[in-house]
C-alpha positions as CSV (number, residue, x, y, z in Angstrom):
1,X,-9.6,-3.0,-25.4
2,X,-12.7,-1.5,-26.6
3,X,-14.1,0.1,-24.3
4,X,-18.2,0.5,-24.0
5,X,-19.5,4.1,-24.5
6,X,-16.1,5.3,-24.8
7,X,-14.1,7.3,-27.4
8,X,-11.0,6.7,-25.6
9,X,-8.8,3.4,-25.4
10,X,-6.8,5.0,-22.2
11,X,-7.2,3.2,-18.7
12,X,-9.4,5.4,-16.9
13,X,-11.8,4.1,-14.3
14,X,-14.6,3.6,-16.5
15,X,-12.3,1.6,-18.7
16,X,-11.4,-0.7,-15.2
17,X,-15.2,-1.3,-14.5
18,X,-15.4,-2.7,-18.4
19,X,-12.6,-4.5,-18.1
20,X,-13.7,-5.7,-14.3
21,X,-17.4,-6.8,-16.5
22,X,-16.6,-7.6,-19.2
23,X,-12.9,-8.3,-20.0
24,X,-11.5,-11.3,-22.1
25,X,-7.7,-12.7,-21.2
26,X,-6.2,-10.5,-24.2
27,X,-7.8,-6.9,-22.4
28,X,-6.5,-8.0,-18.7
29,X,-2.8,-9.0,-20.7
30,X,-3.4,-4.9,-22.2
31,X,-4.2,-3.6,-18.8
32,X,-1.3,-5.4,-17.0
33,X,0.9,-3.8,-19.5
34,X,-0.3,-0.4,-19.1
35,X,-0.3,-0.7,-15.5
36,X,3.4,-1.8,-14.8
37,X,4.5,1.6,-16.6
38,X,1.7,4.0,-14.9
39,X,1.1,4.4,-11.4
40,X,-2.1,6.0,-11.9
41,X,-3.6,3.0,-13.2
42,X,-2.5,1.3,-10.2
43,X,-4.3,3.6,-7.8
44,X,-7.3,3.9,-9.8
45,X,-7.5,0.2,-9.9
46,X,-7.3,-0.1,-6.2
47,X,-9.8,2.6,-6.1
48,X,-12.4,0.3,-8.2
49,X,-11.3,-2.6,-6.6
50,X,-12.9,-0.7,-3.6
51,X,-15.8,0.0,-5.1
52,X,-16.9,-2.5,-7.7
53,X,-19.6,-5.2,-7.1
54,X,-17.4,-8.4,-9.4
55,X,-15.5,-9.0,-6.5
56,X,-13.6,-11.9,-8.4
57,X,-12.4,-9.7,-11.0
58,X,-11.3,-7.1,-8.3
59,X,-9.2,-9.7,-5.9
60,X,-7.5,-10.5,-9.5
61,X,-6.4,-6.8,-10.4
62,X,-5.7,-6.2,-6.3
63,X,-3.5,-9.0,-6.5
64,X,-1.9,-7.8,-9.7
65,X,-0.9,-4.2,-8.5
66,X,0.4,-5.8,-5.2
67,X,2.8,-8.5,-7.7
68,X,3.9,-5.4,-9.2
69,X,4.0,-2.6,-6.7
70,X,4.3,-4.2,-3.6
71,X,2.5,-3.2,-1.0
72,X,-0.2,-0.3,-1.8
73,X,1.4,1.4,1.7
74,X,5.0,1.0,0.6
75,X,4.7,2.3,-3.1
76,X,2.4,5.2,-2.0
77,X,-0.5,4.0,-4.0
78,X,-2.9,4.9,-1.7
């Protein structure tokens, strides 16, 4: 995904908020991807899930790390 105002294409939180804004199917299939293999992206995730205003695009990526990590408690996401 490109990511606005960014020179980097890692998954950091300002790359969630884009994705959160202004992600197509093909970025969310990227990010799922990335996620499964890096816990970090999971907790940042539930971080902006937290804190973002698209609350439809957050439910999606809270139910995402849940599918994959279980519960946020269990997995010690948070």
């Amino acid at each position: 995904m490109k990511h606005r105002n960014l020179s980097t294409s890692e998954w950091s939180r300002m790359a969630i908020d884009n994705l959160f804004e202004d992600g197509t199917l093909s970025d969310w299939k990227e990010f799922v991807s990335s996620m499964r293999k890096d816990p970090r992206i999971a907790r940042d995730t539930l971080y902006m899930c937290d804190h973002h205003v698209n609350k439809e695009s957050a439910t999606l990526a809270r139910v995402l790390v849940d599918h994959f990590y279980g519960s946020n408690e269990d997995m010690g996401l948070r």
